[in-house]
Each structure stands twice: as C-alpha cells, then as structure tokens.
VOTIZA-234403 format. One record per residue (C-alpha): chain; x, y, z. Coordinates in Angstrom, 3 decimals. Each point is the difference from the previous one (the first is absolute). Last residue first. Layout:
VOTIZA-234403
{ch: A px: X py: Y pz: Z}
...
This chain:
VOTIZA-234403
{ch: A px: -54.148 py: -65.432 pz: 47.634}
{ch: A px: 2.334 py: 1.316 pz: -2.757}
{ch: A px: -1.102 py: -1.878 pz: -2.691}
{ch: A px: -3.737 py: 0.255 pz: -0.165}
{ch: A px: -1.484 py: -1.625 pz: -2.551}
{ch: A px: -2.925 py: -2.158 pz: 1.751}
{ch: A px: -1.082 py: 3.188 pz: 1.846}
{ch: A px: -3.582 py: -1.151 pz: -0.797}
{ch: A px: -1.423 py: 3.619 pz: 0.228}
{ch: A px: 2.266 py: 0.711 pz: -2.898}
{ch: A px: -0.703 py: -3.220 pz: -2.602}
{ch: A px: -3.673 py: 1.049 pz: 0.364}
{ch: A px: 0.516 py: 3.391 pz: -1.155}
{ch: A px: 2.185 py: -1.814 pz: -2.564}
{ch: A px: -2.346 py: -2.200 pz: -1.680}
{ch: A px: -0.521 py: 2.363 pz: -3.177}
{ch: A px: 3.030 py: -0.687 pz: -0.616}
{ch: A px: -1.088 py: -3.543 pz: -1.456}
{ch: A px: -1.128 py: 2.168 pz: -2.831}
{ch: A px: 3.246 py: -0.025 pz: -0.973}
{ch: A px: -0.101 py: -3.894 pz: -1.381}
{ch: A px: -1.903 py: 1.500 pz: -3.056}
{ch: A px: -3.439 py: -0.164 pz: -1.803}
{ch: A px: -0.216 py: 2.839 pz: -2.065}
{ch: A px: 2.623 py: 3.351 pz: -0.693}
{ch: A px: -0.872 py: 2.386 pz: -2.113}
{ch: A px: -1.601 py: 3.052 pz: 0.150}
{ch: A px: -2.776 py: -1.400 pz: 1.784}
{ch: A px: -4.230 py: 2.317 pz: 0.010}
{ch: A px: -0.798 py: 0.846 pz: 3.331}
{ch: A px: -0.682 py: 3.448 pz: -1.357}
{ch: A px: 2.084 py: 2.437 pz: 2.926}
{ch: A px: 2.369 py: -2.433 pz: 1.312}
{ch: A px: 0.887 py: -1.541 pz: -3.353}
{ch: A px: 1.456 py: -2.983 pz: -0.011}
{ch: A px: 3.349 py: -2.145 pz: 0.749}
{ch: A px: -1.265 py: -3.376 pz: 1.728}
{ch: A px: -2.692 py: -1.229 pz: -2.034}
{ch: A px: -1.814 py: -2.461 pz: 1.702}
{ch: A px: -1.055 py: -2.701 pz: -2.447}
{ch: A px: -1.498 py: 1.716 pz: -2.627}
{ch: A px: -3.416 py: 1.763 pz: -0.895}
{ch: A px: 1.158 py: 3.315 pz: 0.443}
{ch: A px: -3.295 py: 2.366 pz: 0.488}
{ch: A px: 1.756 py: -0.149 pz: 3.765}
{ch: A px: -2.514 py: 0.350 pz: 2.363}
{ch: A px: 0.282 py: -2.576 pz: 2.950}
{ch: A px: 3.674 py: -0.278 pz: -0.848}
{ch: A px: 0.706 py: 4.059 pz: 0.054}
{ch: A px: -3.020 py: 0.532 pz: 3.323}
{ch: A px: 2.697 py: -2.865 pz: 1.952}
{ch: A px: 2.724 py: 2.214 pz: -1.541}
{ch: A px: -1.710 py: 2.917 pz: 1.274}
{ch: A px: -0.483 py: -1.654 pz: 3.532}
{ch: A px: 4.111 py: -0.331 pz: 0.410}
{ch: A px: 0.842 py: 3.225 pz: 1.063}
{ch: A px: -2.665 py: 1.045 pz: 1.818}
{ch: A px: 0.444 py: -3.705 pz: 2.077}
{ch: A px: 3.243 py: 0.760 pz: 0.876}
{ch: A px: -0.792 py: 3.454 pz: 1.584}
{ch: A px: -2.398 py: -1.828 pz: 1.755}
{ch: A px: 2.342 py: -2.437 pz: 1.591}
{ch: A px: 2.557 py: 2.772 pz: 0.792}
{ch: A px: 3.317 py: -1.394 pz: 0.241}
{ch: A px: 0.541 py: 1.325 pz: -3.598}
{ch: A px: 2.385 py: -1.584 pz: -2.182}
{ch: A px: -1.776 py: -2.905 pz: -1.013}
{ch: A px: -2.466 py: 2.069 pz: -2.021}
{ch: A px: 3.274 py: 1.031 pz: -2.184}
{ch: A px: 0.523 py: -4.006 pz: -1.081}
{ch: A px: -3.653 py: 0.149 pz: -0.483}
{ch: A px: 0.262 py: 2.510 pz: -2.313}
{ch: A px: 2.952 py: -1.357 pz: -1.632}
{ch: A px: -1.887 py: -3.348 pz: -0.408}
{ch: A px: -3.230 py: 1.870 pz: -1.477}
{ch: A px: 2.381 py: 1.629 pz: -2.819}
{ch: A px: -1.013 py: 3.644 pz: -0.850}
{ch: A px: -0.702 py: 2.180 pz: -3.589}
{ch: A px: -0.751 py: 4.077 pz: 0.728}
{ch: A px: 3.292 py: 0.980 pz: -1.993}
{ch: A px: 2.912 py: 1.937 pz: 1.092}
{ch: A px: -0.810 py: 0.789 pz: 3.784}
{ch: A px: 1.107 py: -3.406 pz: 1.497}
{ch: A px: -1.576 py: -3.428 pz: -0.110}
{ch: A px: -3.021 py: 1.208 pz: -0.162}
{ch: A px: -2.188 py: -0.489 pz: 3.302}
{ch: A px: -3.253 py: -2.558 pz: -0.454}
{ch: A px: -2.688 py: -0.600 pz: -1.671}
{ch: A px: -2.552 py: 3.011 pz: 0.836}
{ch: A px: 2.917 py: 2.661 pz: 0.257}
{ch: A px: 2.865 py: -0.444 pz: 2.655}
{ch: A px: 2.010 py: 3.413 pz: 0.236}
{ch: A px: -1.120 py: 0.523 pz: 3.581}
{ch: A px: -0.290 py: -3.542 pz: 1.572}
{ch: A px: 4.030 py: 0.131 pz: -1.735}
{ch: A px: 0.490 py: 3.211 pz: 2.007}
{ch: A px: -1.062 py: -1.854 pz: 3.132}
{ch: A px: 1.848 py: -3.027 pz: -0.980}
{ch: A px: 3.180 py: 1.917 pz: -0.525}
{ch: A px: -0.530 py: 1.822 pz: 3.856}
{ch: A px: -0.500 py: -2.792 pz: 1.657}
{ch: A px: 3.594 py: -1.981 pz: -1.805}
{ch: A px: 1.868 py: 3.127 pz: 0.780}
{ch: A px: -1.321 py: 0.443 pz: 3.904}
{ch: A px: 1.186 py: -4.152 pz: -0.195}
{ch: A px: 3.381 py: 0.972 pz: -0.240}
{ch: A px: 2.378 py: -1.446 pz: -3.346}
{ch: A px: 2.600 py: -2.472 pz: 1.492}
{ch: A px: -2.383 py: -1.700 pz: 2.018}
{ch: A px: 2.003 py: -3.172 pz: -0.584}
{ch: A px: -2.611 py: -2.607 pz: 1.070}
{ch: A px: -0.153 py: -2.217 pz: -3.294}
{ch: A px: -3.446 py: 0.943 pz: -1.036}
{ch: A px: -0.016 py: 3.619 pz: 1.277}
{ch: A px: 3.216 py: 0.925 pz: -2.663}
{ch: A px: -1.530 py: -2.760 pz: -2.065}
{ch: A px: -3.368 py: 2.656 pz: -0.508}
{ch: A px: 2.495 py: 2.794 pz: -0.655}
{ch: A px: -0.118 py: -1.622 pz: -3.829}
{ch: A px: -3.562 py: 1.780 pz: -0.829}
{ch: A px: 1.226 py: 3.367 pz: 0.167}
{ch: A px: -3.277 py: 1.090 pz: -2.209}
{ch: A px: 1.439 py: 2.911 pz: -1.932}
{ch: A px: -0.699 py: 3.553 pz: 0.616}
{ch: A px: 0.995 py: 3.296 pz: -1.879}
{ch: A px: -0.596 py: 3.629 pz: 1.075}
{ch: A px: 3.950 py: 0.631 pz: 0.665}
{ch: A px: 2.541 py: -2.283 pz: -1.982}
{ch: A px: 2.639 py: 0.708 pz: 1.353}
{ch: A px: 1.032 py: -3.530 pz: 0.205}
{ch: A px: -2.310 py: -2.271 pz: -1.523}
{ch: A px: -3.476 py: -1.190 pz: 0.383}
{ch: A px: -0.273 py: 2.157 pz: 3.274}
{ch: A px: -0.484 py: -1.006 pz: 3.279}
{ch: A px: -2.600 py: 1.803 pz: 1.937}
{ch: A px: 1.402 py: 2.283 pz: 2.985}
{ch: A px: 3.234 py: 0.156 pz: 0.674}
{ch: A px: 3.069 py: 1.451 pz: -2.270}
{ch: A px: 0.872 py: -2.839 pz: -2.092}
{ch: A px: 3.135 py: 0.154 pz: 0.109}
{ch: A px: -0.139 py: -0.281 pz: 4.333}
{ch: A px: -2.539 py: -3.402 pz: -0.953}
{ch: A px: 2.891 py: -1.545 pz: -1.737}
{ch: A px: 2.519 py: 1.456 pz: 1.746}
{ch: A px: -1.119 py: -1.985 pz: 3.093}
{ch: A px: -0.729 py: -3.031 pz: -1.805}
{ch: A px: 3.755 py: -0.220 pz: -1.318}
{ch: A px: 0.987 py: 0.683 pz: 3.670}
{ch: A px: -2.028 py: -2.942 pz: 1.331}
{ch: A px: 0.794 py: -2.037 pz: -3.234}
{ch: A px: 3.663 py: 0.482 pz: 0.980}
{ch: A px: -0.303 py: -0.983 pz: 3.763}
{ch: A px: -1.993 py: -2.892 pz: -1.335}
{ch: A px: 2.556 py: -1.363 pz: -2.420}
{ch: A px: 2.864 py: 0.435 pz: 2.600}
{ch: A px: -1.909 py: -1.849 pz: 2.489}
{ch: A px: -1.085 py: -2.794 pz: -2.183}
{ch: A px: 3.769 py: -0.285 pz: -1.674}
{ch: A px: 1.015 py: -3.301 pz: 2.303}
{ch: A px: -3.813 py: -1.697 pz: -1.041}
{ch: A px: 0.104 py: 0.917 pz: -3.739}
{ch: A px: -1.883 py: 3.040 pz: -0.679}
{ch: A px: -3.324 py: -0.537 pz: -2.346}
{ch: A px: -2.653 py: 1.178 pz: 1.746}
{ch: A px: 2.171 py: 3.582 pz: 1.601}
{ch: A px: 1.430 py: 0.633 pz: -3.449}
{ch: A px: -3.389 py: -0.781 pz: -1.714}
{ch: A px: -1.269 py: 2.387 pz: 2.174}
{ch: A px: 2.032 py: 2.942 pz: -0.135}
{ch: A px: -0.163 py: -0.338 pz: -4.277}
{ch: A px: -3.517 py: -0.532 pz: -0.541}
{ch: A px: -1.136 py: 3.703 pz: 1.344}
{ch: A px: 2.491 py: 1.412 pz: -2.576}
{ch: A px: -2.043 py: -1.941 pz: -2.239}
{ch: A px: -3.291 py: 1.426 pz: 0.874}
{ch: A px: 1.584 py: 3.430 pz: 0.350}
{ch: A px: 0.591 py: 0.141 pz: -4.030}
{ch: A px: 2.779 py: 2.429 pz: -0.624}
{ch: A px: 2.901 py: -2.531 pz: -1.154}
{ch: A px: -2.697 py: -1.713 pz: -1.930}
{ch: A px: 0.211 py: 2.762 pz: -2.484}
{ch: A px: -4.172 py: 0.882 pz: 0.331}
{ch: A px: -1.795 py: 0.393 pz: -3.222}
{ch: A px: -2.923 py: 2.520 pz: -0.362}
C-alpha cells in the first residue's frame, strides 16, 4: 500500500512543530498560534481514537514516533490522553520484538520504538515497549552490529546495521532530563 505523502499523519504531525521550533524570535507567537490550530485539525481529521497511518485510513496504525519532540521541546501541541492511549495500542500490536512500524509489514526500527516509549508518562508502560527490543538484541539469529530496521516477529534485520540512529534509542532518557525543553 503506498501512502501520497499528502495523507501520511506522521508528516502532517511534522509540520505544527517545525513551525513552532523553527520561528524566528518576532514570528514565535504567530508560529505557535498556527501550529496550535494546525494541531487541532490534525487530531479533529483524524477523528479520535488511535491515529491512523493516513487519513481515512480506518483499521491502520503507524508508530507516531515524531510526537516525541512535541514533549521534548515543551509545546504540548498534541495532548498527553493521545500520547497514553498510542502506547497502549502500540503494548497491544507489539509482537515478541517489538511493534511494526505500521500495519503493512511486521518489520520495526528499535530507535522508533523507543522514540514511541518516550511518549508515555507511564514508567511501565515505557518499559513494555522497549523490553522486546532488549529480547530482539539478546536474540537476534543476526549476527551484526545492531541492526536497526528488523523484523519484529523473527528477529531476523531487513536492512539496516550499525547506524548513528540507534542513538534514539536514548530518548526516554533524553525526556526525563528536560534538557530540550524550549518553552520552559
């Protein structure tokens, strides 16, 4: 299934807060009040409950990974009832590796997980999410240095080895350190 990147809610999700990171000082307010609204229709298109992989797209799930640096940098543009309930779906959907990325193919990424265990402010929600990808690098029949993109079901990579991403896998520690926050 291919997604028109016009349809994709993770990069409608980019859009409000890039414009509220990257305003220059005199536009901040504008920026914000825009991203505010922008995240507003965002989650009124979507229609509640779990996010979709794209719009309209009932029965589908992605991991909504990039809502982590909507927490990191303060803005609390997308509600934290949105960011509890997505982890609890994800604790749902996970099999013994990890979630998939989304509902087309069974294949995850460790860092997006872990970017998606941030989310939660529940420490043991947190630690569901990220204890297959602990069971993933204990068990992988891989014999390579920490392949990133695999699959969630076998262990087994798809493709990826090795890479600076992996340093994602930091970012439930880069949230409780409120080192990123912006709008303190």
């Amino acid at each position: 299934m291919s997604i028109s990147p016009s349809r994709r809610s993770s990069a409608s999700r980019r859009s409000p807060l890039s414009a509220a990171f990257f305003g220059k000082e005199e536009l901040s307010e504008e920026y914000e009040r825009r991203a505010r609204s922008f995240a507003e229709a965002f989650q009124e298109k979507t229609g509640g409950g779990i996010l979709p992989l794209a719009y309209g797209e009932k029965g589908t799930f992605s991991i909504k990974y990039n809502i982590l640096f909507d927490k990191l940098f303060g803005f609390s543009l997308i509600g934290q009832d949105v960011c509890e309930a997505e982890t609890s779906y994800y604790i749902e959907k996970s099999n013994r590796y990890g979630v998939p990325l989304d509902t087309r193919e069974d294949y995850t990424k460790a860092d997006w997980i872990l970017w998606a265990a941030a989310l939660t402010d529940e420490k043991e929600k947190c630690e569901k999410l990220y204890a297959p990808v602990l069971a993933y690098l204990k068990g992988t029949p891989s014999r390579v240095p920490f392949g990133d993109w695999y699959y969630s079901t076998r262990g087994d990579i798809v493709h990826f080895i090795n890479r600076s991403v992996v340093g994602g896998c930091f970012a439930p520690l880069l949230k409780v350190s409120g080192k990123c926050n912006v709008k303190r």
